[in-house]
C-alpha positions as CSV (number, residue, x, y, z in Angstrom):
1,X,27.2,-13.9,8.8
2,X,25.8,-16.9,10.9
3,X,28.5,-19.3,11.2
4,X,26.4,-22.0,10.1
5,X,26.7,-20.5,6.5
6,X,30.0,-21.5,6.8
7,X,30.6,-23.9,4.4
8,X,34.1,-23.4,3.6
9,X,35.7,-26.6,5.5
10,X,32.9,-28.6,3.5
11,X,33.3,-27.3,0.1
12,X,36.6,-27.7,-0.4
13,X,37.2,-23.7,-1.5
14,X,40.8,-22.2,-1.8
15,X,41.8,-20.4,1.9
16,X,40.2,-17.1,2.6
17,X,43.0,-14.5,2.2
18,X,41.3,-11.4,1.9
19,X,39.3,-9.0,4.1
20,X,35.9,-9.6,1.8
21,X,36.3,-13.6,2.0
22,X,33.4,-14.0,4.6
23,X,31.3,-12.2,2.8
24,X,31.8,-14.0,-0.7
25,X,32.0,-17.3,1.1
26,X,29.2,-16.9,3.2
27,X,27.1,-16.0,-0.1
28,X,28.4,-19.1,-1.4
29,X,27.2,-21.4,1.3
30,X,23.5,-19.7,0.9
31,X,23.7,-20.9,-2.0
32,X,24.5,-24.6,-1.5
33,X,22.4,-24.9,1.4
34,X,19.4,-23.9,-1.1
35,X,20.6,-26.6,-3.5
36,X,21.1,-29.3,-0.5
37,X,17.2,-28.6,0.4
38,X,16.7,-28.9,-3.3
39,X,18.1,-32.3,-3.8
40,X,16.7,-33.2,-0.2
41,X,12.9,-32.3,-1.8
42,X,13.7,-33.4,-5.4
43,X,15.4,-36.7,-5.0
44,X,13.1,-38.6,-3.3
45,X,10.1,-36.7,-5.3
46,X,11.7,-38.0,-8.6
47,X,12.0,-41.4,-7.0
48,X,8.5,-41.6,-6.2
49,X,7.7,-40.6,-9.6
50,X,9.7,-43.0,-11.1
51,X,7.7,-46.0,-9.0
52,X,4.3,-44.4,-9.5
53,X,3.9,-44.2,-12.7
54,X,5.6,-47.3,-13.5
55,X,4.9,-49.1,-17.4
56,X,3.3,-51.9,-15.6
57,X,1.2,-49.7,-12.9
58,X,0.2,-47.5,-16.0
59,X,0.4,-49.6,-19.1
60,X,-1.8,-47.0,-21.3
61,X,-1.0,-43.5,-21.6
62,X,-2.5,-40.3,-19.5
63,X,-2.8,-38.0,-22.0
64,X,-4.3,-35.7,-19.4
65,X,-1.4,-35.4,-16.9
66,X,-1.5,-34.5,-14.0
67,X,-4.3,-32.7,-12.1
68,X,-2.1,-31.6,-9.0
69,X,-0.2,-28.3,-8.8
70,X,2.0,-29.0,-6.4
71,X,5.2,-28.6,-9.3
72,X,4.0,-25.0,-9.3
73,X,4.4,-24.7,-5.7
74,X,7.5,-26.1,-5.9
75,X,8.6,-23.8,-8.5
76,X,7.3,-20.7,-6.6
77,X,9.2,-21.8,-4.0
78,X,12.7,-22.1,-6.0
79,X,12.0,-18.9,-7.5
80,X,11.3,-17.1,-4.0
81,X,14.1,-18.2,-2.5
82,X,16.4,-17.0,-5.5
83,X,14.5,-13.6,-4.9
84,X,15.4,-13.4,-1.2
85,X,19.4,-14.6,-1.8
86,X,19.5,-12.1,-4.4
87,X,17.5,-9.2,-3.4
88,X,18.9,-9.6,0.5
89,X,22.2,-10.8,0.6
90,X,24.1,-11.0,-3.2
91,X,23.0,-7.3,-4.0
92,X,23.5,-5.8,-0.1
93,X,27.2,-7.5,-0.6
94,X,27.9,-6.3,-3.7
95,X,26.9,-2.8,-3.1
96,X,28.5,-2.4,0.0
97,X,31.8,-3.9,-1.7
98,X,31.5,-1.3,-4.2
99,X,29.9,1.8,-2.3
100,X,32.0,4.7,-2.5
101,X,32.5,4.7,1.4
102,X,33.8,1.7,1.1
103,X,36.4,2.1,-1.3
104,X,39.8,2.8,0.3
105,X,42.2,6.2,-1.0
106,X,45.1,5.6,-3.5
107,X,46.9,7.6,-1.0
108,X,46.5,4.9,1.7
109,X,47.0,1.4,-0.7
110,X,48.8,0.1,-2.9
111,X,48.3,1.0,-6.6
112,X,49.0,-1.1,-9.5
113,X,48.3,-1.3,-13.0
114,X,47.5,-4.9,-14.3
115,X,47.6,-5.4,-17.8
116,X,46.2,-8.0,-19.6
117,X,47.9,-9.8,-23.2
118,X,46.8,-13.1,-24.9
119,X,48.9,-14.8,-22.6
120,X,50.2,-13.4,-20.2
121,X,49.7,-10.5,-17.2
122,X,52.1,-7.4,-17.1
123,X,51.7,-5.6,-13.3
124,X,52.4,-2.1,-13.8
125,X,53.8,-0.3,-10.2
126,X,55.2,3.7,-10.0
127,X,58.8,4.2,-9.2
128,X,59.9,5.9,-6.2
129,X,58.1,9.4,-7.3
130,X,55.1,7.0,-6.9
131,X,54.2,8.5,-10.3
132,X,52.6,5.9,-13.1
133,X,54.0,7.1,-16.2
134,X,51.9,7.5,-19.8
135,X,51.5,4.7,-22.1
136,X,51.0,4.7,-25.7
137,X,49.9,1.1,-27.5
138,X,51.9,2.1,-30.2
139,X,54.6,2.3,-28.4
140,X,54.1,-1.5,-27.2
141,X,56.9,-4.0,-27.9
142,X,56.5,-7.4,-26.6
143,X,60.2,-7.6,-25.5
144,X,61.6,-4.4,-24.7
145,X,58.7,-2.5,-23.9
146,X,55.1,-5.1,-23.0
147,X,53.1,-1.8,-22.5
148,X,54.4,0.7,-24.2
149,X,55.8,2.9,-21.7
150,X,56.7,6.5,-23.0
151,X,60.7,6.7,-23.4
152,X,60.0,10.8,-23.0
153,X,57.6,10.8,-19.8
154,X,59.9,11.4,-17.0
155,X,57.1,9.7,-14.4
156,X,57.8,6.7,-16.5
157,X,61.9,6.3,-15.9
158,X,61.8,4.5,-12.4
159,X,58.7,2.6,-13.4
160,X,58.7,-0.6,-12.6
161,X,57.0,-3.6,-14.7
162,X,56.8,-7.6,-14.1
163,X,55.2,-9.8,-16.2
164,X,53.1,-13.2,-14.6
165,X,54.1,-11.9,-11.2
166,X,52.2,-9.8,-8.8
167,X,53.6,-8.7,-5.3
168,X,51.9,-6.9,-2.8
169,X,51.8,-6.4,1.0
170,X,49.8,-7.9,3.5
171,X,47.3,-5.7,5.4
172,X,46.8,-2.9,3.5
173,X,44.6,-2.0,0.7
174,X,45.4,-3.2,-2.8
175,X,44.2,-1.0,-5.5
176,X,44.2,-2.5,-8.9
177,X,43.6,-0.9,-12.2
178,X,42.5,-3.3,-14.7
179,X,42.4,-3.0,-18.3
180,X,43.4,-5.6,-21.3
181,X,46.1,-4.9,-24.6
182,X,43.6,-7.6,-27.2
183,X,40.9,-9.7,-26.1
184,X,38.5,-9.8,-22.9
185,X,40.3,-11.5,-20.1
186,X,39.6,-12.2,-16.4
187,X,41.7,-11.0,-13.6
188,X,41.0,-14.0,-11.1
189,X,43.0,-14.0,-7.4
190,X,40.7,-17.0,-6.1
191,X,42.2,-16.7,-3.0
192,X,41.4,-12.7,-2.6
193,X,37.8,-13.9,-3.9
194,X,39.0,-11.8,-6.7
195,X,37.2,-11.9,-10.1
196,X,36.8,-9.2,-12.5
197,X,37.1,-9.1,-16.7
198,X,39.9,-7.4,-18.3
199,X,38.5,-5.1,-21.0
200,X,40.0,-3.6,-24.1
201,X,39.3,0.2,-24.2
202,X,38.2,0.5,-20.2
203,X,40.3,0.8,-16.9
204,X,38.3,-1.2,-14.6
205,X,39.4,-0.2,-11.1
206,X,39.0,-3.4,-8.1
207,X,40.1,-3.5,-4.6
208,X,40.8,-6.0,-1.7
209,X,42.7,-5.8,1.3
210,X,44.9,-8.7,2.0
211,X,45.2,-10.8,5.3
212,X,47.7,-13.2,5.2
213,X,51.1,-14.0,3.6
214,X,50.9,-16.7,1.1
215,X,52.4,-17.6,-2.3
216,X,49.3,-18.2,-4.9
217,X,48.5,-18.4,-8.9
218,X,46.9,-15.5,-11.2
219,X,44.9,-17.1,-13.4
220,X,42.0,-16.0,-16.4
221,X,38.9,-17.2,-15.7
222,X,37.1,-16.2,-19.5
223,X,38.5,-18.1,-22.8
224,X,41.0,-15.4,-24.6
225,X,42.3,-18.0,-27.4
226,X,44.3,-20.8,-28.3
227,X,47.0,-20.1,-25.4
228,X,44.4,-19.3,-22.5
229,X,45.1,-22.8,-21.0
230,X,49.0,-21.3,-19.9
231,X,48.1,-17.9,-19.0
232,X,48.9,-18.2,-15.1
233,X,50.9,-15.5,-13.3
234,X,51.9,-15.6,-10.0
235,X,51.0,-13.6,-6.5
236,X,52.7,-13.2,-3.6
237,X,51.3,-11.2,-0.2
238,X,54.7,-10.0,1.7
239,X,54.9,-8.8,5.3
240,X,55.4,-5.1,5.3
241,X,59.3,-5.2,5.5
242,X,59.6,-8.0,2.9
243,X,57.2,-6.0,0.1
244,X,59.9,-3.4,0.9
245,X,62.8,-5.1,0.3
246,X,61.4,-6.4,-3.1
247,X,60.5,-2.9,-4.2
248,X,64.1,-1.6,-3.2
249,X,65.7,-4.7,-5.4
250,X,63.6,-3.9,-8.2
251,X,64.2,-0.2,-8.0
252,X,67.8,-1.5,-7.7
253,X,67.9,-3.6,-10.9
254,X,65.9,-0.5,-12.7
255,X,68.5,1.7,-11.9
256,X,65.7,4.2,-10.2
């Protein structure tokens, strides 16, 4: 993308963490630069509205209108340009995001399973056999057991689940598998340019590669009930050797 369309310094958006953020970004500065030629046109047409057609200039009413059809012009022209951001950037973007190409291997990322709860996230990793192990709902217990992991699956004994806290390592492929316990949620990583609802009943698979280390908030980004205001986990991007270390302390505390 032109580095004109480069709005982020201007719009005050969250740092660009992920290997995607140019393109998200730069879709978002289209998109402000139409609505910064919008104003630029609008404004002062409003304006000029406002002093021709005064109450004292015009103190009997047109019932008429106007004869002009320069509104429709101006409308065409709104409506073309929402053609040409969607038809030739928003949908090029999104398909190339989501083109099968595209998408990296489970065998080369890592793979986690986020679970969403009114209020709260569970993140879902394999133990050491890099195995996830079966879950059964009615096996869920919000204290010993958030998604109900089967006791009897021996893929599920060196499991390893968090709850509100996400860790994963930088520059390398991050392979989440989303999916919701209630209500409809949304998984957002603002900082990834991550956004994608949490649906009971589907596993809704999303990927992003990260770029930098960092410390940052998970948060839901669609109204899942009274609670929804304090449903915020946390995210961190490790250096290779320090998402290592974590994993080997929680494998630790698991006994795996």
């Amino acid at each position: 993308m032109l580095k004109w369309l480069d709005l982020t310094n201007y719009l005050g958006l969250p740092e660009a963490a992920s290997a995607h953020s140019a393109e998200i970004d730069a879709m978002m500065g289209l998109v402000h630069w139409l609505m910064l030629v919008l104003f630029l046109i609008w404004a002062p047409f409003f304006l000029y509205t406002l002093y021709r057609f005064r109450a004292s200039r015009n103190p009997k009413a047109d019932y008429y209108g106007a004869k002009s059809h320069f509104s429709t012009y101006q409308e065409v022209g709104v409506v073309v340009a929402e053609l040409v951001l969607l038809f030739a950037f928003a949908i090029p973007t999104w398909a190339t995001l989501r083109a099968e190409a595209n998408y990296p291997s489970e065998e080369e990322s890592t793979v986690v399973h986020v679970i969403a709860e009114q209020f709260a996230w569970n993140i879902h990793y394999p133990g050491p056999d890099g195995v996830f192990g079966e879950r059964d709902i009615h096996l869920v217990d919000l204290q010993t057991n958030p998604i109900g992991l089967k006791p009897d699956d021996p893929a599920a004994a060196d499991d390893i689940v968090t709850v509100n806290e996400m860790h994963v390592p930088v520059d390398k492929p991050v392979i989440v598998h989303l999916t919701s316990k209630d209500v409809i949620h949304s998984f957002t990583l603002t900082e990834m340019r991550v956004k994608q609802d949490a649906i009971p009943g589907l596993s809704i698979p999303l990927y992003f590669t990260p770029i930098r280390t960092g410390d940052w908030e998970i948060a839901c980004a669609q109204l899942c009930g009274v609670g929804h205001y304090r449903m915020r986990g946390y995210f961190t991007v490790h250096t290779a050797e320090g998402y290592a270390a974590w994993l080997a302390e929680q494998y630790e505390r698991a006994g795996a």
